[in-house]
C-alpha positions in Angstrom: -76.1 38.7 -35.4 -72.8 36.5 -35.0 -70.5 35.5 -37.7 -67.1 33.3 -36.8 -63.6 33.3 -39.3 -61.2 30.4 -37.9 -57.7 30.1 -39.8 -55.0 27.8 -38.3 -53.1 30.1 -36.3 -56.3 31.9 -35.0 -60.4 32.2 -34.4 -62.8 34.9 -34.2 -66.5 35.9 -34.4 -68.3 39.2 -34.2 -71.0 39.9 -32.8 -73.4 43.7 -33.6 -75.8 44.5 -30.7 -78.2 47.6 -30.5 -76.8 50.0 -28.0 -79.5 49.3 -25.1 -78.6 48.1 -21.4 -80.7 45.3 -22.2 -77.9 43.9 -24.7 -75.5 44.1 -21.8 -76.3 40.5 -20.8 -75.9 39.5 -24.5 -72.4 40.6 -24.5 -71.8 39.1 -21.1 -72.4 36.1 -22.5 -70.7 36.4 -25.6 -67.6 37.3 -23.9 -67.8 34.2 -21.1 -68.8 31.2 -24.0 -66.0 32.5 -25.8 -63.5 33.0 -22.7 -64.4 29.9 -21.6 -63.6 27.7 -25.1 -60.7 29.4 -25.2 -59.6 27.7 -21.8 -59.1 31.2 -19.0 -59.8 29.6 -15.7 -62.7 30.9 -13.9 -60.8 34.1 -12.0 -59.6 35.1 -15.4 -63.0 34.7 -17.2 -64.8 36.5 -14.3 -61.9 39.6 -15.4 -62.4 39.2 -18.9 -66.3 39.4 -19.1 -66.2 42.0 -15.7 -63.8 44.6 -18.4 -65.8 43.6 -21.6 -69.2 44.6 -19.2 -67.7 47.9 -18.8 -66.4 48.2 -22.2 -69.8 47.8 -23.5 -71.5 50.0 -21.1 -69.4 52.8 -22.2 -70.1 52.1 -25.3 -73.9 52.0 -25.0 -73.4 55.2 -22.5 -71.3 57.6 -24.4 -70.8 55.8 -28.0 -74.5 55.8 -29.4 -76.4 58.8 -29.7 -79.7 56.5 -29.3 -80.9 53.0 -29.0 -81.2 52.5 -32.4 -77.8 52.9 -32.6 -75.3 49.3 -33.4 -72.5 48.1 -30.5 -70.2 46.1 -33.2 -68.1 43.2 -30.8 -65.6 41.1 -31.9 -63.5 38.3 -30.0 -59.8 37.2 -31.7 -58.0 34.1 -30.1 -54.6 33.5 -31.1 -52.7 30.9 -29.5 -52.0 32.5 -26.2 -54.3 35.8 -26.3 -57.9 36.6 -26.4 -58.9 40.1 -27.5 -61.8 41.5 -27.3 -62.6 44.6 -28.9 -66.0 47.2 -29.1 -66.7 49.5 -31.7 -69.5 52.4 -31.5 -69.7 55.6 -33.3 -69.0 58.1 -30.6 -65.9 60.7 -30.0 -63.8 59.9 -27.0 -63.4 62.6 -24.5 -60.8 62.3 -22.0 -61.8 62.3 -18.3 -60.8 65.5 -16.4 -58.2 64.1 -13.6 -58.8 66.8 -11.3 -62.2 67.7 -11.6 -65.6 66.5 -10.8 -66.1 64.0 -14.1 -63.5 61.7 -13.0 -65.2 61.9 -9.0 -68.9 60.6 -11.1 -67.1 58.8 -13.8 -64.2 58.5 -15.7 -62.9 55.1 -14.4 -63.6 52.9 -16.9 -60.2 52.6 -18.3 -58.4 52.4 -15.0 -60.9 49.5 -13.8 -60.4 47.6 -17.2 -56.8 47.8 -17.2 -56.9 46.1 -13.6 -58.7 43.4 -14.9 -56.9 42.5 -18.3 -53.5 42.4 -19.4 -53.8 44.8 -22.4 -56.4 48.0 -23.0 -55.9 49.7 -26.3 -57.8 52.3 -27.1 -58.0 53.4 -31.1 -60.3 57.0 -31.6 -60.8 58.2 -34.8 -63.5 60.3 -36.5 -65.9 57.8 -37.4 -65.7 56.1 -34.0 -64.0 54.6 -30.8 -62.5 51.0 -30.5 -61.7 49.6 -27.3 -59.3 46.3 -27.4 -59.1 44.2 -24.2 -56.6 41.7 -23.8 -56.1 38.6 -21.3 -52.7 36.1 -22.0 -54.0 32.5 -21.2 -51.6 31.7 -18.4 -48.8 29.1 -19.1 -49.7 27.8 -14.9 -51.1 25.1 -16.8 -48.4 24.5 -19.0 -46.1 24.8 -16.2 -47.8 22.4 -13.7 -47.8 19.9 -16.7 -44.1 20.1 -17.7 -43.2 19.9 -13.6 -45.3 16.8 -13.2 -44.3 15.0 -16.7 
């Protein structure tokens, strides 16, 4: 299912996946079509879907308590940001830092702050909502002002 709002200043779609592995590719997707319209060159696109991939593992992993359960995604570009954000219905647990967990697991944040430039996480009893930010780079804008 994939609905799209567009105002002026700002465009965004949603998209609501069953939590299954399967739907991993789905979301890839998702995340690189709309990465991609929205102009990230192809290192920052390969960040951008490589966190939402994670984001939505975790999701399907720790956030659904079976397959039947719904993955809610939904994409916001403003002028100079695209945010990416996952929704499930499980409780956050905060990885151990000195025991076991984190040596298994427990990395997910850390990785997809290295690969965007904003991770906001939002827990609250009905759910947990990861936000992933990437800032289009102004290179472009740059390169053009030097050569103009």
């Amino acid at each position: 299912m994939r609905s799209q709002l567009q105002t002026a200043a700002s465009s965004a779609s949603e998209l609501h996946v069953l939590a299954r592995r399967s739907e991993l590719g789905v979301a890839r997707k998702y995340a690189e079509d709309v990465a991609a319209a929205f102009g990230l060159d192809a290192d920052s696109r390969y960040e951008f879907v490589y966190a939402v991939n994670e984001a939505v593992t975790n999701a399907i992993r720790h956030g659904a308590s079976d397959e039947e359960d719904m993955i809610h995604m939904s994409i916001v570009a403003d002028s100079d940001r695209l945010t990416f954000a996952v929704r499930d219905r499980g409780t956050f647990v905060m990885p151990e830092v000195d025991g076991i967990e984190v040596a298994e697991g427990g990395r997910g944040l850390a990785l997809m702050a290295s690969l965007v430039d904003e991770v906001e996480l939002h827990i609250d009893p009905g759910g947990t909502t990861v936000r992933l930010s990437k800032v289009l780079s102004s290179g472009l804008g740059t390169a053009q002002a030097q050569a103009g």
